[in-house]
PAFI-750667 format. One line per 4 residues: for each residue z negated, y, x negated of C-alpha. Coordinates in steps of 0.05 Angstrom, whole numbers, always signed. Each point is the difference from the previous one (the first is absolute). Layout:
BEGIN
Z Y X; ...
This chain:
BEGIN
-196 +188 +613; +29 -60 +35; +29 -50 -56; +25 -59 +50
+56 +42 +27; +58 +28 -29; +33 +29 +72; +66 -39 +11
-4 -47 -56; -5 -72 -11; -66 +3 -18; -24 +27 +69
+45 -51 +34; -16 -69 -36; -52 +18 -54; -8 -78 -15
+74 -3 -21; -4 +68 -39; -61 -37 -44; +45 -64 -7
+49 +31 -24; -22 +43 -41; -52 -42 -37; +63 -45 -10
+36 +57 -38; -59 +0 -46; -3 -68 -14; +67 -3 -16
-14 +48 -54; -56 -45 -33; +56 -63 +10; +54 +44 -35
-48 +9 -61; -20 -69 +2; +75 -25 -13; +15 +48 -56
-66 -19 -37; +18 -66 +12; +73 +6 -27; -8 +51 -49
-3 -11 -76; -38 +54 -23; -84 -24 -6; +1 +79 +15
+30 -15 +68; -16 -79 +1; -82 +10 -14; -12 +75 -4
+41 +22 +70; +10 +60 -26; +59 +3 +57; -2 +32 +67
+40 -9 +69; +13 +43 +59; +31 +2 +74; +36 +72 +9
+32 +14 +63; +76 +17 +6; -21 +68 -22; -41 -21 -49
-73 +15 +19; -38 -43 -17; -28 -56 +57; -31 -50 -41
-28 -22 -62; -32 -54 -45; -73 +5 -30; +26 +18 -68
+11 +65 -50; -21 +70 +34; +48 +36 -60; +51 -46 +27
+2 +7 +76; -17 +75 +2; +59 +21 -26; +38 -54 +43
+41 +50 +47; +14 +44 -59; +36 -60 -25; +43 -19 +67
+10 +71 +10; +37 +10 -67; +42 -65 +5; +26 +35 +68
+6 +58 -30; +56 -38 -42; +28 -48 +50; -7 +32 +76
-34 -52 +48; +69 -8 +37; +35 -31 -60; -51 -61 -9
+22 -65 +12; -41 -70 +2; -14 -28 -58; +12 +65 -42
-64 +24 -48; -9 +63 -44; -50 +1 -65; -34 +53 -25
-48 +22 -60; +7 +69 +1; -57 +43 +2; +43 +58 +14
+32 -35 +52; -55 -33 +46; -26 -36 -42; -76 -7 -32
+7 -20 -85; +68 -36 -30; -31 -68 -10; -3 -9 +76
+62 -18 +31; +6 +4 +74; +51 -36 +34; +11 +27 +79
+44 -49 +47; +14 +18 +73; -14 -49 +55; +47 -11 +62
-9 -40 +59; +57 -7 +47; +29 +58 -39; -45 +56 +18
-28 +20 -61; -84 -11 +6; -21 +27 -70; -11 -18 -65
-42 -50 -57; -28 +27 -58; -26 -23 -64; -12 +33 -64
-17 -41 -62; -28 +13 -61; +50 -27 -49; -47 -4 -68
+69 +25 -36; +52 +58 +16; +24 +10 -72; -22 +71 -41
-39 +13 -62; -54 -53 +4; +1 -68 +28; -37 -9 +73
+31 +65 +11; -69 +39 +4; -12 +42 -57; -14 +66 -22
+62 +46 -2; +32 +75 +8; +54 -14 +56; +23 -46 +52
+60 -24 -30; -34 -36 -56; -53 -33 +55; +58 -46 +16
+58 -14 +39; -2 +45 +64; +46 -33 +65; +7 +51 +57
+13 -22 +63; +60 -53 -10; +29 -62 +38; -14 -56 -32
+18 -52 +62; +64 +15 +43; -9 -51 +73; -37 -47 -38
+26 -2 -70; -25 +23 -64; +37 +53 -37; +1 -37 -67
+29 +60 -36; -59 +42 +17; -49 -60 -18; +36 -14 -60
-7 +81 -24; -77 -2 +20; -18 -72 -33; +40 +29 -62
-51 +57 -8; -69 -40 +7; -40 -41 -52; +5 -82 +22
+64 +20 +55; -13 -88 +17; -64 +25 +25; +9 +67 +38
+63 -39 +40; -51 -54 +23; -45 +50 +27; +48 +35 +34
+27 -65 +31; -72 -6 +24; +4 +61 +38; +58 -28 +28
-30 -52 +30; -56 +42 +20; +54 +41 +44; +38 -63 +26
-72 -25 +24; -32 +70 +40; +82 +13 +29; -2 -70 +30
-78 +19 +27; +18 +60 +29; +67 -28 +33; -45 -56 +25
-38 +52 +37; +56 +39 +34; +25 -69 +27; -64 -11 +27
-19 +78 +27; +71 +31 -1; +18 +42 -54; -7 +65 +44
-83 -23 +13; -3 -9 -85; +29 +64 -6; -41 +34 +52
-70 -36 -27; +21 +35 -68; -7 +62 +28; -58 -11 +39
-36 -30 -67; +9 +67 -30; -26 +46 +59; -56 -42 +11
-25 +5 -77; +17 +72 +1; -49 +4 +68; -49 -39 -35
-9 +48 -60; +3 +69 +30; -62 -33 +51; -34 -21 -66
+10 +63 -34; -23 +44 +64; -64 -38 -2; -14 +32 -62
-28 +68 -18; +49 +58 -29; +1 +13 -69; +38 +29 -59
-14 -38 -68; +35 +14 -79; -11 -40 -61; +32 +2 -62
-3 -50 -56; +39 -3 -70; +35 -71 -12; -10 -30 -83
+65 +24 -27; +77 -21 +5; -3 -32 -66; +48 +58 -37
-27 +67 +5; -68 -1 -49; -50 +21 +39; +29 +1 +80
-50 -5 +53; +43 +20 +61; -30 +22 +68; +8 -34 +62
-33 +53 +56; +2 -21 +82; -27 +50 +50; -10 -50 +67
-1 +28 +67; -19 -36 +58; +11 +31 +64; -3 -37 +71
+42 -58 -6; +42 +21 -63; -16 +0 -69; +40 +38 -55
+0 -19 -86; +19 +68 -41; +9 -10 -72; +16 +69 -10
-31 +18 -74; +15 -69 -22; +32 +6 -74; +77 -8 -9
+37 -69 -25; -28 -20 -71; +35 -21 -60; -26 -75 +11
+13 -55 +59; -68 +19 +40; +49 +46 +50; -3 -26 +75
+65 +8 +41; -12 +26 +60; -4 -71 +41; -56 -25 -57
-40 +67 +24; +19 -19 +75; -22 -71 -6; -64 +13 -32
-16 +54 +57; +17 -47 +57; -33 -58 -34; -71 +43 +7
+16 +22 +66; -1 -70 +26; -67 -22 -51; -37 +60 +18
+9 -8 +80; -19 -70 -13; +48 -58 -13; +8 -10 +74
+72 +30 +21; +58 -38 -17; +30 +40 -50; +80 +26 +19
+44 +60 +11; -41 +19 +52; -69 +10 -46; +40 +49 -43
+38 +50 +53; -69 +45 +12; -10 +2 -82; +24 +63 -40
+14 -9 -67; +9 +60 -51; +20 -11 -63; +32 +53 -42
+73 -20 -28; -6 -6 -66; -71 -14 -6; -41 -63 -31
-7 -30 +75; +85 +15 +19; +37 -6 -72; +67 +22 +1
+59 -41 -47; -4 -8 -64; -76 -3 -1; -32 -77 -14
-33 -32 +51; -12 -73 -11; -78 +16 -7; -7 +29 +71
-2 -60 +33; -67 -29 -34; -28 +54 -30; +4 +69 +33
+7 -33 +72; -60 -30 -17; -32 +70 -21; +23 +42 +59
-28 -58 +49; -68 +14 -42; +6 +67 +7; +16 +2 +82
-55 -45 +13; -46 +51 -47; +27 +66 +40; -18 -48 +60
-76 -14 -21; -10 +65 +1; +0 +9 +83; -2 -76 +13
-38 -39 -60; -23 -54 +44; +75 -21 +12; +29 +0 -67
-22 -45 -67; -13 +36 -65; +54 +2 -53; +33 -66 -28
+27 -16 -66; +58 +45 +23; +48 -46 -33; +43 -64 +3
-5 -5 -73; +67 -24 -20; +26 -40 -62; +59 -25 -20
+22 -43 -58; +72 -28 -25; +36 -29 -56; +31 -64 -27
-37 -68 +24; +19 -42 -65; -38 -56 +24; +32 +1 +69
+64 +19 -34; +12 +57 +55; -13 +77 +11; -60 +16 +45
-32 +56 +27; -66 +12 +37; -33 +48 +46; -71 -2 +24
-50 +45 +38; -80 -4 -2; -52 +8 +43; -55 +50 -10
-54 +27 +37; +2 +19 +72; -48 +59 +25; -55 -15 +50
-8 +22 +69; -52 +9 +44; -9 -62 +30; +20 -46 -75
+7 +2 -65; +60 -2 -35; +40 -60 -14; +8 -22 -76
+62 -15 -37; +42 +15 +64; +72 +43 -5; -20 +49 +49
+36 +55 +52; +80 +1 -22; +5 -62 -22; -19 -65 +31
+30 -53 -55; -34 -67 -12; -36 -33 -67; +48 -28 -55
-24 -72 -17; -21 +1 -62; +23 -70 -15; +71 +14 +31
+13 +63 -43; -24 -41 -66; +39 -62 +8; +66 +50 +14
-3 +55 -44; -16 +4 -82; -71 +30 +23; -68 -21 -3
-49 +31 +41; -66 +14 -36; -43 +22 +57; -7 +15 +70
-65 +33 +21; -39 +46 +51; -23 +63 -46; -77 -13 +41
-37 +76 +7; +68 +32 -4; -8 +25 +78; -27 +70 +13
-75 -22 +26; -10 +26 +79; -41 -17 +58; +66 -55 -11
+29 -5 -61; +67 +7 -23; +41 -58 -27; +5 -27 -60
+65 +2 -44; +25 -53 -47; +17 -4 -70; +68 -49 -22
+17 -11 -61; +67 -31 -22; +22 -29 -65; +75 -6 -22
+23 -67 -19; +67 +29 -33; +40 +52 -37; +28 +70 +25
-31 +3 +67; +4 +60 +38; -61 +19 +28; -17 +72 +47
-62 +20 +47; +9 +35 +53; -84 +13 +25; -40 +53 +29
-77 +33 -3; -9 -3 -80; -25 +77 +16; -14 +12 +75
-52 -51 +26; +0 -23 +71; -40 +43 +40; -64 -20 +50
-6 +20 +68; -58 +23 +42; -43 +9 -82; +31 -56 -23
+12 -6 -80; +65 -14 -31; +31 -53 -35; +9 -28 -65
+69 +21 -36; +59 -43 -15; +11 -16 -66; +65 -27 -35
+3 -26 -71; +48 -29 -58; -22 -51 -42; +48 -6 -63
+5 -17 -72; -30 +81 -6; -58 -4 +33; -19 +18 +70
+44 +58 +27; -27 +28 +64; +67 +16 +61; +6 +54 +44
+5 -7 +70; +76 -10 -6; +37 -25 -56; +51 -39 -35
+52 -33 -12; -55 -32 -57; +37 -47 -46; -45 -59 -14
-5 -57 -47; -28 -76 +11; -79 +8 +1; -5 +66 +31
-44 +16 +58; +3 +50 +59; -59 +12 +22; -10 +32 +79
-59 +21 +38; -4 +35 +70; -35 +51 +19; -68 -14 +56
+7 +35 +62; -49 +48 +28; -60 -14 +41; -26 +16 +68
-64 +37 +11; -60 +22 -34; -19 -53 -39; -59 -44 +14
-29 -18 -71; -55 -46 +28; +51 -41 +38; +19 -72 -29
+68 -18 -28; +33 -62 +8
């Protein structure tokens, strides 16, 4: 298959421009993140990036986006397709911007907000910028918002697609109604003045490039960007041989049915140049916040389409046309309202990655790693600073262990597949928050031994420096290990622990809101992933 050409197109006529260009739409992705970490007041956002930005076309396929969360920009045209769902592409003006949380709506969990703003050049409408955020507070039953409980509603305030700028000003009765529903509102309104800025500074990028192409060449390179990834996967995936894979794994509970151990099952078929995900036999939505909405299930599918053909195609619109997705309505992997979701995002997104990539090894083990820590770990904390003399609240993931592959082994202490957030300083975190952090280490001989070994995971432990904290866990693989590839062993299991005036009081997988007292300790360690090949026992370790 030729991949040069695309008959008619700008690519086949000036191929050097078609690069320029759209390498430039990329980039101005990785600027528009740069600016809202920069502006933003949230060491989430600031030092963590737990943020993501996208380029979506007038239609809103996505053309472009930055090098940042796979949960995130999967379930990107979900997002722009339900804000013109509620406001038709004909009535958008510039400067206007809708915000959105809703997982029911296009969105992913209700602590990211996404905020979608059209761009215009010369008045013809070119597309749109996207961010989504992770505010660390949306309101609900436990502070940081990501907890264990039995319906949506009391996850935290939930925004369907609404205007929130009309040509270029802010609708401060909408802000007002959101900031009066959050935990530290001073906060939450500086981060979303960051993303602000973040669209002010990709519009004026994109603009900049119409001037300098024509808005009609922008808009036409947009299109071309997407048929030429599209082209570039169904060539990969025809190089490969035919097969039809299943795998099924239970996930560790939804922290309020004793005893759940729901099923996640994929069948896989790869045929030619297509592949298809069926989740039919998949359980139906829990009582807990592990369900996925349907663009969580999406994301994680695309985001192992792109690992497993290699990293190499620049992920838009255009990887995602030839892939089926199946997911039952109603099911674990497409919850239906009221079911909670706010554990999708890092937990079971995490899980059904692990379990693609292990109906994957199956046919192709030499292009897939062995299971990770299948997690992002997530814990949040809030109360009353009375040294600081303010409210806080605080929301962390934490790295585990990645699986091997056949060429390494797995990374240590990394947050791996659906998320893609940085380390929280240490130092930062302590001088800002009543917290002390106790320590910070590599769990060594937690990876599943191979030919390569799996990572390692890490243990944390944090001490509270105050009274009446609220504390939850959100975590993953406390009963399912991470699986090895090719004879491979599996990983060490997560473990989460209390440390109170009682005793030591061992956590499931999920739980919370905990209220603590000054001197208690939360104790968190992630799981090893699995490793690769039949293990060499005579070989030396590092």
């Amino acid at each position: 298959m030729e991949l040069t050409k695309c008959d008619g197109s700008i690519l086949e006529r000036d191929p050097v421009t078609f690069e320029v260009v759209k390498s430039a739409l990329y980039a101005i992705c990785g600027e528009m993140k740069s600016v809202i970490m920069r502006t933003s007041f949230s060491p989430l956002l600031s030092l963590s990036a737990d943020l993501s930005c996208a380029l979506l076309d007038a239609q809103c396929n996505v053309i472009a986006q930055g090098v940042d969360i796979p949960v995130h920009l999967g379930a990107a045209r979900f997002t722009g397709l339900a804000a013109l769902a509620r406001y038709p592409a004909q009535t958008w003006r510039e400067g206007d911007g809708v915000l959105l949380n809703d997982p029911y709506e296009g969105g992913t969990h209700l602590p990211d907000m996404s905020l979608l703003t059209p761009v215009f050049s010369q008045e013809l409408h070119v597309g749109f910028v996207l961010s989504r955020i992770h505010w660390p507070d949306v309101g609900g039953i436990a502070a940081g918002s990501s907890s264990v409980c039995d319906e949506i509603i009391k996850e935290g305030l939930r925004v369907p697609p609404i205007k929130i700028l009309d040509r270029g000003e802010i609708r401060e009765d909408v802000l007002r109604l959101i900031l009066a529903n959050v935990r530290v509102p001073s906060d939450r309104k500086g981060d979303f003045q960051a993303a602000l800025a973040g669209h002010a500074r990709a519009t004026e990028r994109v603009q900049q490039l119409c001037e300098r192409y024509s808005a009609a060449a922008v808009i036409e390179i947009m299109a071309d960007t997407q048929r030429y990834s599209r082209r570039l996967v169904e060539a990969a995936l025809a190089g490969l041989p035919d097969a039809v894979v299943s795998h099924a794994e239970q996930l560790d509970g939804d922290g309020i049915t004793p005893g759940a151990a729901p099923w996640v099952k994929v069948t896989i078929r790869k045929q030619g140049s297509t592949m298809a995900f069926d989740f039919t036999g998949s359980s139906g939505c829990v009582a807990g916040p592990i369900n996925a909405p349907l663009p969580v299930t999406a994301s994680a599918v695309y985001y192992t389409v792109l690992s497993f053909l290699g990293g190499g195609i620049a992920p838009n619109s255009g990887v995602y046309a030839g892939i089926d997705v199946i997911a039952p309505e109603g099911s674990i992997v497409n919850a239906t309202y009221p079911a909670p979701v706010v554990a999708a995002n890092t937990e079971t997104a995490n899980r059904i990655a692990d379990i693609l990539l292990g109906a994957l090894a199956q046919a192709y083990p030499e292009r897939v790693s062995a299971g990770s820590y299948g997690s992002a770990c997530v814990y949040t904390m809030g109360g009353y600073d009375a040294a600081r003399e303010r409210r806080f609240v605080h929301y962390e993931t934490i790295g585990g262990g990645m699986g091997a592959t056949a060429t390494q082994c797995g990374t240590s202490g990394l947050r791996t597949h659906m998320g893609n957030t940085m380390n929280l300083p240490i130092e930062s975190m302590e001088a800002q928050l009543p917290l002390r952090f106790i320590n910070y280490e590599i769990v060594r001989g937690s990876g599943g031994k191979g030919l390569n070994d799996g990572g390692n995971g890490v243990r944390k432990t944090v001490e509270i420096l105050g009274d009446d904290v609220q504390a939850s866990v959100l975590g993953e693989r406390t009963r399912t290990p991470a699986a090895g590839v090719a004879g491979g062993r599996q990983g060490a299991l997560a473990v989460f622990r209390l440390h109170g005036p009682n005793g030591v009081q061992e956590l499931e997988a999920k739980s919370g809101p905990h209220k603590l007292t000054r001197g208690a300790r939360l104790e968190m360690v992630t799981a090893g992933g699995g490793g690769w090949g039949i293990p060499n026992e005579t070989k030396e370790k590092p």
